[in-house]
N, C-alpha and C positions, 0 to 999 in steps of 0.2 A: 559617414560624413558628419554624422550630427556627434558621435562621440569624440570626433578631433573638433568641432566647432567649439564644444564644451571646456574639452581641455584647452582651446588655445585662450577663451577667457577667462578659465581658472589662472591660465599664466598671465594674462593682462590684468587681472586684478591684484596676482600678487605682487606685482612687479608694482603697482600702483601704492599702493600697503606700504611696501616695503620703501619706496622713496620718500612718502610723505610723512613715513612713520618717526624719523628724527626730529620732524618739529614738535611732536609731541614727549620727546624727551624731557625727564625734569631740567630747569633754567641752570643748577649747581655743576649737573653731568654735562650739559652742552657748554659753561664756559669752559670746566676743565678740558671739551675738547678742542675750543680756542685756543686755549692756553698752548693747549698739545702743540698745537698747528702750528703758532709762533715758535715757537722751538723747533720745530722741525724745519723752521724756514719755508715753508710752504710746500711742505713736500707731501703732506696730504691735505687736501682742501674737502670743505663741507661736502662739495657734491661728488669725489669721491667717495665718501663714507653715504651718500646716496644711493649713489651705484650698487657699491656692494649690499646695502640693503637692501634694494630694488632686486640685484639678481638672485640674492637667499630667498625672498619673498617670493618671487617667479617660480624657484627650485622648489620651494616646499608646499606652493601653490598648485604645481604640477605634480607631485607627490597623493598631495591629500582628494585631488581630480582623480588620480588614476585608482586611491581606495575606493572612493563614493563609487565609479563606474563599474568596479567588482563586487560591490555591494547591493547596487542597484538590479545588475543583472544574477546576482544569486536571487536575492526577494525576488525577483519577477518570476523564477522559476521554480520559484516557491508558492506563489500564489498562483498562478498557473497549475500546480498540481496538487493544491489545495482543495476540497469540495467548499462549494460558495458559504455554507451551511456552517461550517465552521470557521471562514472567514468572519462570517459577520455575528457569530457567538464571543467569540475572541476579541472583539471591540468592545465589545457590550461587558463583557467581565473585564476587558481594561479600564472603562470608564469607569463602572463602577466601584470598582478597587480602588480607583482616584477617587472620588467623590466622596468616599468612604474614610479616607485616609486622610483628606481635608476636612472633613467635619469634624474628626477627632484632634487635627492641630491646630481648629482654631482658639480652645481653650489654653490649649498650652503657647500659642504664642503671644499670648496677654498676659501671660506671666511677668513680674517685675525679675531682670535678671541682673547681675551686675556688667556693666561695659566691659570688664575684663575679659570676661568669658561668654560677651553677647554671641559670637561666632556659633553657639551651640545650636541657639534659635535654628540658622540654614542649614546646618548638617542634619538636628531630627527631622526638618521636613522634607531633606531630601531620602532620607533612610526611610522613613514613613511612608512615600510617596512609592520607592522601591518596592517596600516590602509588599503592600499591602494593593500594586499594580499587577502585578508579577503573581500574585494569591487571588486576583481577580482571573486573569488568564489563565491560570492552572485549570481553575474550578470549571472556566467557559469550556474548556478543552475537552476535560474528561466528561461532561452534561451539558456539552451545547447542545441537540433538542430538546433538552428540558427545559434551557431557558429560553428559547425559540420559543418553547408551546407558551409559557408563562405569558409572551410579549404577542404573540398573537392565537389563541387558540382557536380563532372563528375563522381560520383566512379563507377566500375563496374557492381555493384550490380543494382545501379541508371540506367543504359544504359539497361542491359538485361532485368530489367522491364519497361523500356518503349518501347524496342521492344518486349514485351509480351514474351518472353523468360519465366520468373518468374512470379508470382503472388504474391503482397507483400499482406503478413499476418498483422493486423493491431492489436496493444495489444488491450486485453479487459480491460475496466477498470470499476469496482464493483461500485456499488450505496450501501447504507447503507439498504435500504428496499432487495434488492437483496440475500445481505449475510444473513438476519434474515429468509427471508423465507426459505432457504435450497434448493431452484431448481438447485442452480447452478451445486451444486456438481451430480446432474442424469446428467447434460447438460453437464460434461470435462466426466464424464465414457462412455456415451452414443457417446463423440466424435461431438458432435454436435460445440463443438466452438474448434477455435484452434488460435494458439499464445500462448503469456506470458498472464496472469492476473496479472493485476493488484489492489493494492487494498491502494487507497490513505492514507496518514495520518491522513487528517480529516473527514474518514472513521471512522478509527479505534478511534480516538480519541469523537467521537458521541459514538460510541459504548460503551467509557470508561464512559461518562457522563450517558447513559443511566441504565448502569450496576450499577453503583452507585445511581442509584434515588433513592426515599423516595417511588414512587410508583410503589406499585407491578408488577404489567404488564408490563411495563417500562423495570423495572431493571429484569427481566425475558428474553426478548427481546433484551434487550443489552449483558447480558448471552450467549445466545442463537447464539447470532453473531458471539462471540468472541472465543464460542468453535468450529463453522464451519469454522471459519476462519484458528484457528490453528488444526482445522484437515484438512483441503486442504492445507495446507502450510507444515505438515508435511506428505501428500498423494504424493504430484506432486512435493514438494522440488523445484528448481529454478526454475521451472514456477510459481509460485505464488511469486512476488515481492509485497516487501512493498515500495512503494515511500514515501519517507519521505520529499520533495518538500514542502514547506507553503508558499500559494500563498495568497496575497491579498484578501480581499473579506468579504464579511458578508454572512454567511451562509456555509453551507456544500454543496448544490449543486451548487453556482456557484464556489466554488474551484474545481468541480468538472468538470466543464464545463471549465473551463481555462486549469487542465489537460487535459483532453480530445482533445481539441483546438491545446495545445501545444506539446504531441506529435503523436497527427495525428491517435490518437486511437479512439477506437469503446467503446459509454459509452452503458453500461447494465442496465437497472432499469426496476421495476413496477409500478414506479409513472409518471400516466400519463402527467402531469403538467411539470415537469422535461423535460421526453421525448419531450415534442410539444415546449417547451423552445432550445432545443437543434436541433428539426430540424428548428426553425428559426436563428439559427445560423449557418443552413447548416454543422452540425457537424453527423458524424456519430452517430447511435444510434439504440439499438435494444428492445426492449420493448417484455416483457416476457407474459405481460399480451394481447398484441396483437398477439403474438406467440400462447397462448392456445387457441384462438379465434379463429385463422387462421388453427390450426388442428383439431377443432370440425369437427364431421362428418355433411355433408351437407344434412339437413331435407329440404324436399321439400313437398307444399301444396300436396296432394292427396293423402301421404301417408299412410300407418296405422303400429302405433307402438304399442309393447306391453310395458304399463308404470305401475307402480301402484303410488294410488294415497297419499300420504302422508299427505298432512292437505287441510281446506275447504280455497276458493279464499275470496279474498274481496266483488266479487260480487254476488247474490243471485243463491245458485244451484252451485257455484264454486269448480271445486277440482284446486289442485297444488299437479304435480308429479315432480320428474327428471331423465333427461338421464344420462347414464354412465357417462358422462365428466361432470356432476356439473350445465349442464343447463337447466333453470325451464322451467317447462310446465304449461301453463292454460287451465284447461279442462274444459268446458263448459256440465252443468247438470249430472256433476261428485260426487256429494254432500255426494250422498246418497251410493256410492261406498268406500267408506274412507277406508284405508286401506287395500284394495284390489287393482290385478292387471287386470286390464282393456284394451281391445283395444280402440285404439285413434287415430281417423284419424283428421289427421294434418291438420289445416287449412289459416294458417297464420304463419309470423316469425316476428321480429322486432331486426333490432341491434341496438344498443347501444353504445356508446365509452366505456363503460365495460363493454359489454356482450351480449346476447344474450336472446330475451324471445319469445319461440314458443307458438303457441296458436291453439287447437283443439277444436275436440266435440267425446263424446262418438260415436260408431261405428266402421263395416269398412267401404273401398272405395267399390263400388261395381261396380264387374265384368263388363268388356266392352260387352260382348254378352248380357248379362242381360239387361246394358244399351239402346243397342242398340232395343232389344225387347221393352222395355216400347218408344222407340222415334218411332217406327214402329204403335206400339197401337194410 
C-alpha cells in the first residue's frame, strides 16, 4: 500500500513539473511557439502542449518511482545483512574521505581561472569528492574494527569484559567444506555454537563456481551448499550474515583466514590443513572433524564388544567391523565369521590425525576369579 501511495505521488508530481514546466521555457522559444500556433490556425493551443508535458512528466515520474523502489528495497537488504559494525565503519570512512577531499579543494578553488574554462572548478570537486569518498569506504571496509577501536577504545561493553563481567561471544565464521557437509545446521539446533555466523563471500562465491562445473560431483556439492546455506539463512534470519568483504588473497582459505584474523572470530572447518594453518596463526579455530574424534566413546584394551563383522582385513584370517560412531575395527582370526556378530576383545587402539583404528581378537576377557585360579595352578 505504501509503495503504490509513493508512486501515485511520484506521478502527481510529475504530471505537475511537466505542466508548469513551459512557463519556464526561454520568452525566444515560447513565441516561436505562438508563432507556430497561428499558423496552424489553432490547432495546437498552449495547453495542449501542457498536456503533453504534463503526461511525459507523469511517464517519467513514474519510471524514476518505480527505480528508487528497487533501489530502496535492494539497500534494505543489504543492510539487513550487513553486521552493524561495519555499517557504521563504512560512514566513518565515507565522511572522512569527504572531509579529506574538501580540505585539499579549498586551496584549489581559490585559484584565479579564466571564465572560459571556469567549468573545471566543479568537475575537480566533483572527481575529488569521488575519488577520495569511495578511498574512504574501501579502507573502512577492509579495517572497520580498527577504526571502531580508534573512535572508542574504553566502551562499556570493552570494560565489563575485561572485568569478567561478560563473556564475549566471538562470530563463527563457515569454511566452504563445513557448509557442504550439513553438520552445522545439528550443531545451531542442538545449541552447541552460539553468536552470529558467519559465511564469507568467497564462500559463497566457490560455492557458485562449484555449482556450475562441468563435473558431476562437484556441481552436486556446490548445490548442496547453496541450499544449506539459504535454508539456515532463512531458519536463524539475522544471525546468519553474508559478509561481503573481498579481501586480497589467492585462494578461498586464506580470505578466509584474514576474515577471521580481522574480526576476531572463530573459523569452523573440516579441513585439517586449514585448521593447523590457522592455529599457527594463533587465530581461533574449531575443527569438526576433531570434534567427532573427541566424542567417540573411549574403547579401552581388555575390553569385549559385541561387533559384527563386515568384510575380510588386508591381513591373512582378518575381519573389519565398526562401532556405532563410524570407527573401524581390526579383528584378528575374524575371517571365517563374515558377516556375523561376534565378541571382540579389544586389544589395541591407534589415533590418527583423522581418526581412529581399534584393533582386537575374537573372544571375551576372562573373569578375574578365573584368572586368578589358573595364576594359583
Amino acid at each position: 500500500m505504501v509503495d503504490l501511495l509513493v508512486l501515485f505521488l511520484f506521478l502527481i508530481a510529475g504530471s505537475l513539473i511537466g505542466w508548469v514546466s513551459i512557463d519556464f521555457l526561454p520568452s525566444n522559444l515560447l513565441e516561436q511557439v505562438l508563432l507556430q500556433e497561428s499558423y496552424l490556425e489553432h490547432l495546437i493551443s498552449i495547453s495542449d502542449i501542457k498536456n503533453l508535458f504534463g503526461g511525459l512528466g507523469a511517464l517519467l515520474a513514474l519510471l524514476i518511482g518505480l527505480i528508487i523502489q528497487q533501489l530502496r528495497k535492494r539497500l534494505g537488504e543489504r543492510i539487513k545483512n550487513t553486521p552493524s559494525y561495519l555499517l557504521f565503519s563504512r560512514s566513518i570512512g565515507l565522511i572522512l574521505g569527504l572531509i579529506l577531499a574538501n580540505l585539499l579543494l579549498a586551496p584549489i578553488l581559490l585559484l584565479p581561472i579564466p571564465e572560459e574554462i571556469i567549468i573545471i572548478k566543479p568537475a575537480i570537486a566533483v572527481i575529488i569528492n569521488i575519488f577520495f569518498g569511495l578511498l574512504g569506504y574501501n579502507l573502512a571496509e577492509v579495517h572497520g574494527r580498527t577504526i571502531l577501536r580508534l573512535f572508542n577504545p574504553n566502551s562499556t561493553e570493552a570494560l565489563l569484559i575485561t572485568e569478567g563481567i561478560l563473556t564475549p561471544v566471538s562470530p563463527k565464521i563457515l569454511d566452504t567444506s563445513v557448509i557442504i557437509d550439513g553438520r552445522i545446521n545439528a550443531l545451531l539446533e542442538c545449541g552447541f555454537i552460539e553468536g552470529q555466523v558467519i559465511a564469507a563471500q568467497s564462500v559463497v562465491d566457490e560455492l557458485q563456481i562449484l555449482s556450475d562445473s562441468s563435473n558431476n560431483e562437484k556441481r552436486l556439492k556446490g548445490r548442496r551448499g547453496l541450499k544449506i546455506l539459504n535454508q539456515l539463512s532463512a531458519k536463524y534470519g539475522r544471525r546468519i550474515i553474508l559478509d561481503d568483504t573481498r579481501y586480497e588473497g589467492e585462494g578461498t582459505d586464506s580470505r578466509l583466514l584474514q576474515l577471521t584474523e580481522e574480526i576476531g572470530g572463530t573459523l569452523i572447518t573440516s579441513d585439517y590443513n586449514l585448521s593447523e594453518i590457522a592455529k599457527i596463526k594463533e587465530l581461533k579455530v574449531l575443527n569438526l572433524s576433531e570434534l567427532v574424534i573427541a566424542l567417540r566413546a573411549d574403547v579401552q584394551p581388555g575390553e569385549t564388544l559385541q561387533i559384527k563383522v563386515v568384510r575380510e582385513g588386508k591381513e591373512a584370517n582378518q575381519g573389519v567391523g565398526y562401532l556405532d560412531d563410524g570407527t573401524m575395527v581390526v579383528i584378528e582370526e575374524a575371517k571365517q565369521a563374515l558377516n556375523q556378530r561376534v565378541d571382540v576383545l579389544i586389544t589395541g587402539a591407534l589415533q590418527t590425525p583423522t581418526g581412529r583404528m581399534i584393533f582386537g581378537r575374537l573372544g571375551k576377557a576372562e573373569p578375574p576369579n578365573k584368572s586368578n585360579k589358573m595364576k594359583a595352578k
